[in-house]
C-alpha positions in Angstrom: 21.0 35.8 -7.2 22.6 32.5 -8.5 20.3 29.4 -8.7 22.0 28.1 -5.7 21.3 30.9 -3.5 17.6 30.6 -4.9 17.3 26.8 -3.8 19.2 27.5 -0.5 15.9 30.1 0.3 13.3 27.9 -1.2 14.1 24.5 0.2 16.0 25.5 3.1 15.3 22.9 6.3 16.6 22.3 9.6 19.7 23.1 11.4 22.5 21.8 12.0 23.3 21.9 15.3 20.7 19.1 17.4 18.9 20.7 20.7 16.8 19.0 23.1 15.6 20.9 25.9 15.5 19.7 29.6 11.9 19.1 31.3 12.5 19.2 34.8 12.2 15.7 36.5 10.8 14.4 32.9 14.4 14.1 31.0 16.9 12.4 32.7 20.9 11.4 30.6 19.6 7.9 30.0 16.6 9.4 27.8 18.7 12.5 26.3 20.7 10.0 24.9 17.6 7.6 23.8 16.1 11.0 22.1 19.1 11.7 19.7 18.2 9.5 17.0 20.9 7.6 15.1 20.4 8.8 11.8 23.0 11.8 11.9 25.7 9.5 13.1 25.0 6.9 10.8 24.9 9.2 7.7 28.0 10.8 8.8 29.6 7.1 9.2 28.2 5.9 5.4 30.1 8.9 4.3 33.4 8.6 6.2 33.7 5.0 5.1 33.7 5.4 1.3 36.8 6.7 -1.3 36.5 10.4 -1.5 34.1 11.4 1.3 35.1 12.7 4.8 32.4 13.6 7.5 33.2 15.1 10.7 33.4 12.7 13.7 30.1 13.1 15.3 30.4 13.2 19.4 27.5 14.2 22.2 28.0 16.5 24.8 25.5 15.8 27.2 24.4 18.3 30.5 21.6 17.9 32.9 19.6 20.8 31.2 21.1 20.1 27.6 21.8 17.4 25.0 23.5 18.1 21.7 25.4 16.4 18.8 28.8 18.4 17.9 30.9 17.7 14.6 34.9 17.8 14.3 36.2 21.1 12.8 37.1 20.4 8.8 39.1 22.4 6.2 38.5 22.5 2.6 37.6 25.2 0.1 34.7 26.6 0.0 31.9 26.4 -3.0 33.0 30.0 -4.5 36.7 28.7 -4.6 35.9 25.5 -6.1 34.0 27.2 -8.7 37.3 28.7 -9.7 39.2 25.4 -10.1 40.5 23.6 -13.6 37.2 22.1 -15.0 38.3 18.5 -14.4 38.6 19.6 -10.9 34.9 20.0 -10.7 34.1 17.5 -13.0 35.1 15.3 -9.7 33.8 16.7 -7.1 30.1 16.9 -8.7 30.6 13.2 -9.8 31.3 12.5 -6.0 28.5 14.2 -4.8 26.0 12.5 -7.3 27.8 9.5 -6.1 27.6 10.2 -3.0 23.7 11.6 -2.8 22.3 8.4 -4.8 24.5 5.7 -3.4 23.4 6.4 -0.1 19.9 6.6 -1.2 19.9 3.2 -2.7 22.7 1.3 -0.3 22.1 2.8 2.9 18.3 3.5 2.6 19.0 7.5 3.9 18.9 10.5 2.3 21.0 13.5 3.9 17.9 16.6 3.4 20.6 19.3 3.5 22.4 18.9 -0.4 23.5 22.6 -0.4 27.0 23.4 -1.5 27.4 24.9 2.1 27.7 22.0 3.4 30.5 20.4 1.0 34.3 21.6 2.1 36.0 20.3 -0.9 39.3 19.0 -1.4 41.8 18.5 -4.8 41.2 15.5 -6.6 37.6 15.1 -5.9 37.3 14.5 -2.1 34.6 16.3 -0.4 33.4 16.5 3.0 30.1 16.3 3.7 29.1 18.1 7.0 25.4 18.7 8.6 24.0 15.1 9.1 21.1 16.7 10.9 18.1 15.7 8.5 18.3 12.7 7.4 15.6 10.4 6.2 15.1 7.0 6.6 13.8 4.7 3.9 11.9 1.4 4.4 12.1 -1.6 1.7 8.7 -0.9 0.5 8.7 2.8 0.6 12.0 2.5 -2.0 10.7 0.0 -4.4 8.8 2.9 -6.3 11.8 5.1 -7.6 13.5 2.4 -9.3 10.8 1.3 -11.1 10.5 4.8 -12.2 14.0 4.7 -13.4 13.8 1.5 -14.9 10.5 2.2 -16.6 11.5 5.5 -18.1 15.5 5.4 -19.1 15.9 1.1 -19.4 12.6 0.5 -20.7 11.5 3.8 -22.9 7.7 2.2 -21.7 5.9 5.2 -21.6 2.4 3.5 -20.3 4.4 1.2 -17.7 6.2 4.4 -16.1 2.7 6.2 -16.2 1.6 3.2 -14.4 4.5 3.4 -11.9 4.3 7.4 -10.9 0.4 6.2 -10.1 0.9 3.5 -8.2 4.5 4.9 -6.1 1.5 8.6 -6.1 2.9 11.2 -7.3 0.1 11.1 -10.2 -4.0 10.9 -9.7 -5.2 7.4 -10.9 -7.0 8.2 -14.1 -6.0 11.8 -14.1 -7.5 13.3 -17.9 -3.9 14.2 -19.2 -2.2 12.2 -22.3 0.6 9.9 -20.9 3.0 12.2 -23.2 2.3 15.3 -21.2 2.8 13.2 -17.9 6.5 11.8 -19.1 7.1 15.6 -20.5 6.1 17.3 -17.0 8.0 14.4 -15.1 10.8 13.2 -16.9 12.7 16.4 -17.1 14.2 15.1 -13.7 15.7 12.5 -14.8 17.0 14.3 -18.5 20.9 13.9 -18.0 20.4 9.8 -17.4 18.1 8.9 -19.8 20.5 8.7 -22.9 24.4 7.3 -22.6 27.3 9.2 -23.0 28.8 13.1 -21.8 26.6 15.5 -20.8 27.2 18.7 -19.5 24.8 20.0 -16.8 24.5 23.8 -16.8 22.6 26.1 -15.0 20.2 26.6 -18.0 18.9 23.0 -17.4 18.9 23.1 -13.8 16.8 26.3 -14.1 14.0 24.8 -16.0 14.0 22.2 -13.6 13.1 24.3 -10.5 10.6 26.2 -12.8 9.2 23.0 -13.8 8.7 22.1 -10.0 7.0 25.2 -8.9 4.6 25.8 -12.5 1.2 25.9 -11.0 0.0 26.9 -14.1 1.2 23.1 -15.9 -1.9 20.9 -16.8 -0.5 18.5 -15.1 -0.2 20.7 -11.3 -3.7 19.5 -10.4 -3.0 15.9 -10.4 0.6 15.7 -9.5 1.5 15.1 -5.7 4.2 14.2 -3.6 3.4 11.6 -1.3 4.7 12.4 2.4 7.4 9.5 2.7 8.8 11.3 -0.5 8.6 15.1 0.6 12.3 15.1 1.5 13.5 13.7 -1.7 12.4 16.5 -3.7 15.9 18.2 -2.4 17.5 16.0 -5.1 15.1 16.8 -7.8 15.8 21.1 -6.2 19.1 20.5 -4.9 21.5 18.0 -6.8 21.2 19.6 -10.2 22.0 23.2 -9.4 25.2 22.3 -7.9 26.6 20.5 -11.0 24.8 23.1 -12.7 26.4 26.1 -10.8 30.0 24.1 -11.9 29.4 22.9 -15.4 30.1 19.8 -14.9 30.6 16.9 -17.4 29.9 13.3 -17.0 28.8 9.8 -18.4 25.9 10.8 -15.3 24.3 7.6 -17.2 26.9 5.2 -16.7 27.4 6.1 -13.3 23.7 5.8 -13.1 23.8 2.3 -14.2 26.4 1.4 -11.4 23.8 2.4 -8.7 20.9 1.4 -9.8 19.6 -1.7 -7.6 18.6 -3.1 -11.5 21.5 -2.9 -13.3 24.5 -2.9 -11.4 26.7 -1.9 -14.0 29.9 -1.9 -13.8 32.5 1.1 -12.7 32.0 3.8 -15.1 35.3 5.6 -14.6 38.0 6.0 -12.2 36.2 6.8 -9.0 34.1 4.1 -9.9 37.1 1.8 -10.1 38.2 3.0 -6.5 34.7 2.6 -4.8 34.9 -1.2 -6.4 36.5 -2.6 -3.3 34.7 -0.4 -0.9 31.3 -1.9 -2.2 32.5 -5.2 -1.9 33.7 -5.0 1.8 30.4 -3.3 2.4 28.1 -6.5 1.1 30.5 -8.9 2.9 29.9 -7.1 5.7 26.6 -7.1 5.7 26.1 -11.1 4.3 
């Protein structure tokens, strides 16, 4: 069973296909329409807007006993076919996803719960589709404002006590907890190991493995006072997820440097080439929304 597959059992969640059921007398069009929330549509729009991502056009089909969002039919090869492409082939497409996965995260607020390869039609030259908008989280200001400091803290700053400080105040770690702030950065930081440092790295399965493992180890010293706050539950998909498909493709990057371009803190500039192309897009975007 590949690490993929494993992920796909552990973390799986929610379908994609949207079904509310009729009450009679209690659920009338006006409400069906109220009750299917925006977020798929939106997701799906983030995507379609941006260089090298394609999402189905959502549309609603609406009957007096059903409501249900539908998605436009799209090609593309399939996980198992990419994996068989030229290496800079998949370079691309795992730098799209990243791009993709942590731009949204940070521009749009959202995070699509469903990062499987499954869900990823993929095209030559690095164009994915990204299909199943049906979890998506939504992200306040507030409930945001921990994760960069954790980045910031731990790969800008190299403060060990300041990004101990941050994991207890975003809660993911016990206030006080008796454990050395060495063995907090070494049960924690392993997340973030392939943007700490600048420069190529290759992300194979053997460090998305250790990763998962690290995740599930009851048996760490640091299980006991580690938690994952609830607006924060659906994230952990990245931390599961986003590795093991980069992992499952070998995939080399400056995953730093693109980082950097993301990151609310730095905004660095465009790393390489699809960087370059997602300048103007970017730009449109915060006109747009001045």
């Amino acid at each position: 069973m590949t690490l993929i597959r494993f992920l796909a059992t552990a973390v799986a969640a929610a379908a994609a296909l949207v079904l509310l059921r009729r009450r009679p007398g209690r659920l009338r069009r006006g409400r069906a329409r109220a009750a299917l929330r925006p977020a798929a549509r939106g997701g799906a729009r983030y995507a379609a807007s941006a260089p090298r991502l394609f999402a189905g056009e959502q549309r609603q089909l609406l009957r007096e006993d059903l409501a249900l969002i539908t998605s436009e039919l799209s090609g593309g090869a399939r996980f198992a076919e990419l994996a068989g492409w030229p290496q800079h082939e998949r370079d691309l497409a795992a730098e799209t996803i990243y791009r993709f996965v942590v731009r949204s995260l940070y521009d749009a607020r959202a995070f699509n719960g469903d990062p499987h390869p499954g869900s990823y039609p993929f095209h030559r030259g690095g164009k994915v589709t990204f299909l199943d908008f049906g979890l998506v989280r939504h992200f306040t200001p507030a409930e945001l404002q921990p994760l960069p400091a954790m980045a910031r803290t731990t790969c800008v700053g190299h403060d060990p006590g300041a990004f101990r400080a941050s994991v207890e105040n975003a809660g993911f770690l016990r206030p006080g907890a008796p454990l050395s702030t060495p063995a907090i950065i070494d049960h924690l930081a392993v997340f973030s190991d392939t943007i700490r440092e600048p420069g190529p790295v290759t992300i194979t399965s053997d460090y998305a493995s250790p990763v998962v493992r690290r995740f599930f180890d009851l048996r760490s010293p640091a299980a006991g006072y580690i938690a994952v706050p609830r607006p924060y539950v659906i994230l952990q998909r990245i931390n599961l997820g986003l590795p093991a498909v980069p992992g499952e493709l070998s995939a080399t990057a400056d995953w730093r440097a693109i980082a950097e371009e993301t990151w609310p803190f730095t905004h660095g500039p465009a790393a390489t080439p699809m960087g370059q192309a997602e300048a103007p897009w970017r730009a449109r975007r915060q006109a747009t929304a001045a």
